[in-house]
DRENVORO-142372 format. One record per residue (C-alpha): x, y, z; residue in one letter; residue number from 1. Coordinates in nm, 4 decimals, m for minus. Layout:
<sites>
SITE|X|Y|Z|a|NUM
...
</sites>
This chain:
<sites>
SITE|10.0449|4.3479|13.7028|x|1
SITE|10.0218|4.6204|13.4651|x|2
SITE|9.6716|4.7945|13.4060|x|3
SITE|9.5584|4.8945|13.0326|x|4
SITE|9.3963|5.2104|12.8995|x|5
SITE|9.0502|4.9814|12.9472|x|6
SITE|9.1355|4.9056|13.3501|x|7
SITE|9.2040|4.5349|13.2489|x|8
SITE|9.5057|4.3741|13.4079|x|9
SITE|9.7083|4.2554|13.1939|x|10
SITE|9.9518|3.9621|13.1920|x|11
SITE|10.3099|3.9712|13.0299|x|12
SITE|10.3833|3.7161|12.8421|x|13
SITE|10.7531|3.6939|12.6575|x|14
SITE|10.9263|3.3913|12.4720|x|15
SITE|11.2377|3.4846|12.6823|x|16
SITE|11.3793|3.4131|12.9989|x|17
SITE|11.3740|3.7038|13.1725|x|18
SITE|11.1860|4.1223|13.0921|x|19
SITE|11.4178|4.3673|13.0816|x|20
SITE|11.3759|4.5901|13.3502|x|21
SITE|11.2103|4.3516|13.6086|x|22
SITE|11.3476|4.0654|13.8103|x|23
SITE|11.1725|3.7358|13.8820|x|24
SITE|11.0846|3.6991|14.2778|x|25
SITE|10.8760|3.3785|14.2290|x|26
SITE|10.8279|3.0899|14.0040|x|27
SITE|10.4676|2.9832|13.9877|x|28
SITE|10.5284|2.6803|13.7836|x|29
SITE|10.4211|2.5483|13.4253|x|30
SITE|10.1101|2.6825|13.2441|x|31
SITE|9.9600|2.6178|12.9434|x|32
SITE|9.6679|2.6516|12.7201|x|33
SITE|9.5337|2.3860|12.4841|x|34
SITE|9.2816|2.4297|12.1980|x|35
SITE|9.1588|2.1954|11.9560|x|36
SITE|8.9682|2.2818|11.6376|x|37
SITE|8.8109|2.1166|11.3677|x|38
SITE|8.8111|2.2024|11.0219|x|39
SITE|8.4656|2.1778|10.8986|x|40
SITE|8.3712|2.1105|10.5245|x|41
SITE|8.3276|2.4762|10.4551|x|42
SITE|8.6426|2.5423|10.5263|x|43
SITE|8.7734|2.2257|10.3533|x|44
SITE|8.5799|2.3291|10.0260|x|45
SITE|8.7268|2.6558|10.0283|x|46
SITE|9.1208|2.5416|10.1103|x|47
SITE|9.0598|2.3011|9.8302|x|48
SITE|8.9985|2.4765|9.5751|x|49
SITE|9.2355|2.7348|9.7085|x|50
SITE|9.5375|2.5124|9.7140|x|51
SITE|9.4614|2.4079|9.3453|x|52
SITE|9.5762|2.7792|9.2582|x|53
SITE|9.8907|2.8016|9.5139|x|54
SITE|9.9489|3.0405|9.7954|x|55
SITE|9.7910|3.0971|10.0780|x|56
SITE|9.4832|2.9333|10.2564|x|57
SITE|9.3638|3.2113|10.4332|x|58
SITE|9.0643|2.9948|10.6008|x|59
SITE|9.3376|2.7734|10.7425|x|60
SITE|9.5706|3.1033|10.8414|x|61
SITE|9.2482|3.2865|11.0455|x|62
SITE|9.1668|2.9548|11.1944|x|63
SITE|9.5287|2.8818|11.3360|x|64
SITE|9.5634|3.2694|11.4162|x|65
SITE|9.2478|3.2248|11.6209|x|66
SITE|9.3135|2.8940|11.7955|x|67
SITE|9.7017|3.0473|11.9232|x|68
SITE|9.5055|3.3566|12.0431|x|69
SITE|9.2638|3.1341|12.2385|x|70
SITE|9.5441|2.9072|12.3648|x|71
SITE|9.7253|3.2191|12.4962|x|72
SITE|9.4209|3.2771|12.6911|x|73
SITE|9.3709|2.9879|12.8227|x|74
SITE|9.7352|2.9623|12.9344|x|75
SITE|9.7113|3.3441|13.0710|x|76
SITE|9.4194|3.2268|13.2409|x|77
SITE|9.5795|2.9448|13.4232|x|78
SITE|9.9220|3.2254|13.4961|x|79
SITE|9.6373|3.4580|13.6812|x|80
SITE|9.4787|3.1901|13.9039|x|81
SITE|9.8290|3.0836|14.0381|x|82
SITE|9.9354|3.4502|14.1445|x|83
SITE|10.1586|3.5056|13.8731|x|84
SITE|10.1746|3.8129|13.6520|x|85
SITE|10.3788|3.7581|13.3816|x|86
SITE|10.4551|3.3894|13.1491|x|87
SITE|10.8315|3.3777|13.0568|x|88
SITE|10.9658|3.1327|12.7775|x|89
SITE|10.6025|3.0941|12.5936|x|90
SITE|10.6111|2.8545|12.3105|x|91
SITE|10.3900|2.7347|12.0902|x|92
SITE|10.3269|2.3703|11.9902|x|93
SITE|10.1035|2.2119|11.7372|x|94
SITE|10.0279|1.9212|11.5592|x|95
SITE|9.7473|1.6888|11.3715|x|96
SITE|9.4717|1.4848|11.5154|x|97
SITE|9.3159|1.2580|11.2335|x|98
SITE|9.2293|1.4515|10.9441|x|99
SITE|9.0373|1.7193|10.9938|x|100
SITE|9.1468|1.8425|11.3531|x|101
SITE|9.4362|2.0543|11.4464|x|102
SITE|9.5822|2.0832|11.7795|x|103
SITE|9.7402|2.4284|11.9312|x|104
SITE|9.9372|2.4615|12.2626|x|105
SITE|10.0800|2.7786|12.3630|x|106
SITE|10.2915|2.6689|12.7230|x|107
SITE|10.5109|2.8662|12.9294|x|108
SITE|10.6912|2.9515|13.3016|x|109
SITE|10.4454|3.1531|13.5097|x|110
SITE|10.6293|3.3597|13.7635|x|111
SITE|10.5874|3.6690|13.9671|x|112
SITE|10.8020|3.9788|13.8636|x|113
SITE|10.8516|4.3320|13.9949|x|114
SITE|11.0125|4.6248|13.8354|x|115
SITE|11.3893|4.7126|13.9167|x|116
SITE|11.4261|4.9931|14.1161|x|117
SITE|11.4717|5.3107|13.8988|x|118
SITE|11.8244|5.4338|13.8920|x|119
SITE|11.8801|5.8138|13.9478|x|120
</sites>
């Protein structure tokens, strides 16, 4: 795991198969992070009378911003407690739930990786 300027580890997380540089020695299994928000009538109002001009909603676009950021988290979180450091192949996934609720999954491959050995 990789340490940031704050002392935090930190998790890598890429949407492809491998990190260049590093080679997988275990594979942890499937993670993933769910979040589900509702839309409340504030924010309803607002993107109403937004989408009567065009453009873009920016209630809805912080709200979705923030619910992938949280589901990242949450599927870091779940990377961490089964030894791995680093999620390979993250995607995201979303859809509807009734009306007013929105649904965010970000899912992934948690494995172990270490650095190749430097060259030279």
């Amino acid at each position: 795991m990789r340490i940031n300027p704050e002392g935090v580890l930190c998790m890598i997380v890429s949407t492809t198969n491998f990190i260049a540089g590093h080679t997988v020695k275990q594979t942890m299994g499937e993670v993933f992070g769910v979040v589900v928000r509702s839309r409340g009538l504030g924010y309803n109002v607002v993107a109403s009378l937004r989408a009567l001009g065009g453009g873009e909603i920016k209630e809805y676009t912080s709200l979705l911003e923030s619910a992938r950021r949280q589901a990242v988290d949450r599927m870091v979180e779940r990377a961490r407690d089964l030894g791995a450091n680093a999620v390979l192949t993250m995607r995201f996934d979303s859809s509807e739930i009734g009306t007013i609720m929105s649904e965010v999954v970000a899912y992934g491959t948690a494995v172990v990786v270490e650095p190749l050995p430097q060259e030279g």
